[in-house]
C-alpha positions as CSV (number, residue, x, y, z in Angstrom):
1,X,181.1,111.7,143.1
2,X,183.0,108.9,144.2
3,X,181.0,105.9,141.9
4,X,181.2,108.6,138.8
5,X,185.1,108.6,139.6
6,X,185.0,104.5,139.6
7,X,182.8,104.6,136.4
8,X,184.8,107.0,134.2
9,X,187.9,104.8,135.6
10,X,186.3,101.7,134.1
11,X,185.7,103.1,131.1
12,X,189.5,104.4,130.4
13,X,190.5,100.8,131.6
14,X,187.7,99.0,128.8
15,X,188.9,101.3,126.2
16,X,192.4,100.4,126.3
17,X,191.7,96.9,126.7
18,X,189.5,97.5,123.5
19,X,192.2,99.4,121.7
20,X,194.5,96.8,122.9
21,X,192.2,93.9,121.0
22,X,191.8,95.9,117.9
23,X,195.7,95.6,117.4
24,X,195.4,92.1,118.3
25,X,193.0,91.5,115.1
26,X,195.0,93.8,113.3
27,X,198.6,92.4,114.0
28,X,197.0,88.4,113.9
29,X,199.4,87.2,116.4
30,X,197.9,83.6,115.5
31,X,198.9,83.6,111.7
32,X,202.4,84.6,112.4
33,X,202.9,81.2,114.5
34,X,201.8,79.6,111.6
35,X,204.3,78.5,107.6
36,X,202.8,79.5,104.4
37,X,201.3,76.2,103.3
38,X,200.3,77.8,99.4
39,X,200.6,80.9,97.1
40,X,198.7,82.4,94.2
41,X,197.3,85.3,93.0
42,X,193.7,86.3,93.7
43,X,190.9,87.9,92.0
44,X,188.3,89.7,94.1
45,X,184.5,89.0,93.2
46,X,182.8,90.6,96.2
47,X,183.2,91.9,99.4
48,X,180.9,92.6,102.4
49,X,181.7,95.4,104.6
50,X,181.7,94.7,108.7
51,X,181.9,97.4,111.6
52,X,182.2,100.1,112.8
53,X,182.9,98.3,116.1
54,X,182.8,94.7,115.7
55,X,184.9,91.3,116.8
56,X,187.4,92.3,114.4
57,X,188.1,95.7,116.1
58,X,187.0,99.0,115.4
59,X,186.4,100.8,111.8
60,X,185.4,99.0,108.5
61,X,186.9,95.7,107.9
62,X,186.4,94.2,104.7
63,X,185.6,90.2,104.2
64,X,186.4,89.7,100.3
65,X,185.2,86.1,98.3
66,X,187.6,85.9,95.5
67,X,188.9,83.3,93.0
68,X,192.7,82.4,93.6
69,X,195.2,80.5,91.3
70,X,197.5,78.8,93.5
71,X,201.0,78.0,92.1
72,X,199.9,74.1,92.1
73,X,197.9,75.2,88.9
74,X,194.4,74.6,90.8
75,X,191.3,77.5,91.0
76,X,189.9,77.7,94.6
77,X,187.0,80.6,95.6
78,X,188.0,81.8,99.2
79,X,187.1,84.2,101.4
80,X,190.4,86.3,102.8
81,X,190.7,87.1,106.4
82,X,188.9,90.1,107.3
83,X,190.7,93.4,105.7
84,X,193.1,91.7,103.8
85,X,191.3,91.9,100.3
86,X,189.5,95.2,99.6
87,X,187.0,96.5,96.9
88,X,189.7,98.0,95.3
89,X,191.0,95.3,94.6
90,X,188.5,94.4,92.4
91,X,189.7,94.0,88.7
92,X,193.3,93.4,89.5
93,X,195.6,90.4,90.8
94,X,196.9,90.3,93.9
95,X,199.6,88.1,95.2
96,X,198.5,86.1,98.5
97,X,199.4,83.0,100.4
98,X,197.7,80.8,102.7
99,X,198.7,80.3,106.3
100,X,198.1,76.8,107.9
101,X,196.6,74.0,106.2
102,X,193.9,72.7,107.5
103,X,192.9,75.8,109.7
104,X,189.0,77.3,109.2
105,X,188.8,80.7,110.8
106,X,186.2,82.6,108.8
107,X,183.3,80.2,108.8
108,X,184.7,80.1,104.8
109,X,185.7,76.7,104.8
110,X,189.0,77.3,103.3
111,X,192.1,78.0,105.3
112,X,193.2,81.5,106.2
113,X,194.4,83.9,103.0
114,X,196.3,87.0,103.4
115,X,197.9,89.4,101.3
116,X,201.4,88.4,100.2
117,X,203.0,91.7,101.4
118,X,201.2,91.3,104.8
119,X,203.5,90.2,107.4
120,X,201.3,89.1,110.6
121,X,203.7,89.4,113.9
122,X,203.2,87.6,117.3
123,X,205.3,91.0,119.1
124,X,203.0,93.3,118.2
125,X,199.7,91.6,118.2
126,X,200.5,90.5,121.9
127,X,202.1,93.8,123.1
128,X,199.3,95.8,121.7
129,X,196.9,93.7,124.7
130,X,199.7,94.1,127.1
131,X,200.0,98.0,125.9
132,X,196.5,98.8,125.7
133,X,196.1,96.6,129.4
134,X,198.8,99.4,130.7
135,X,197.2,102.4,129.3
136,X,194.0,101.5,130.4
137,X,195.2,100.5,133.7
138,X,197.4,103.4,134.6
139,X,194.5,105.7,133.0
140,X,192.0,104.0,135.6
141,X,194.5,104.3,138.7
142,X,195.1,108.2,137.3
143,X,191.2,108.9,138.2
144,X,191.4,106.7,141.4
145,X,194.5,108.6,142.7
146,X,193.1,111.8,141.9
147,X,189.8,111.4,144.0
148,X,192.0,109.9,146.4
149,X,193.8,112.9,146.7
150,X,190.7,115.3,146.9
151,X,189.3,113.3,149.7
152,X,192.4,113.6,152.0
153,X,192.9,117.2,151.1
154,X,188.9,117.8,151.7
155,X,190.3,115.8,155.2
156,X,193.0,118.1,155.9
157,X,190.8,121.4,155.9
158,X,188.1,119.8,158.0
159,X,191.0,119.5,161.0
């Protein structure tokens, strides 16, 4: 009873910590540190799908190749950060921006592109780890406690 208690306790604490990461991916505390360097508008050619449970989180994240016109007047083929270019997409322009210069995240060889309209914040990428941390962690000390308490009432009626 006791290790089944300690088990189920470790796994509310690793799926908060894991909820906790997939709003860190989501929220990309690291591209909100960093000026838009260009602009353009993009045109999606293909996209693979990645998940359901993956480095980038959990659900279906989309990694899109597309053909952008930056503002400089030069055609570049990228690959966007994960989920930020859809299949959707497809057939359509859609206004993006490029986040640090010489930065190479995606294994792409071009520097992180978002959506224009996506706003990446440092807040809520860090505080969904430290939120997920406390859910998990408070979840985990709710099982604890509560095995805790059955053993010193099991104590009590043995006296």
């Amino acid at each position: 009873m006791k290790w089944a208690a300690g088990l189920f306790a470790l796994v509310i604490l690793g799926a908060g910590v894991l909820l906790g990461l997939t709003g860190f991916t989501r929220f990309d505390p690291a591209a909100g540190t960093k000026a838009v360097a260009d602009s353009g508008v993009a045109r999606v050619t293909d996209c693979t799908s990645r998940g359901p449970v993956g480095r980038y989180g959990f659900g279906t994240w989309w990694i899109c190749q597309a053909d952008v016109e930056w503002e400089s007047g030069t055609t570049t083929r990228v690959t966007a950060e994960p989920g930020q270019l859809t299949p959707s997409d497809k057939g359509t322009g859609v206004a993006v921006v490029q986040r640090g210069e010489g930065a190479v995240r995606n294994g792409s060889g071009n520097a992180p592109v978002y959506r224009a309209d996506f706003e990446p914040s440092v807040f809520l990428g860090i505080g969904s780890v430290l939120g997920g941390l406390a859910i998990g962690g408070i979840g985990a000390l709710a099982v604890i406690g509560s095995l805790a308490s059955r053993r010193r009432k099991a104590q009590e009626r043995d006296y």
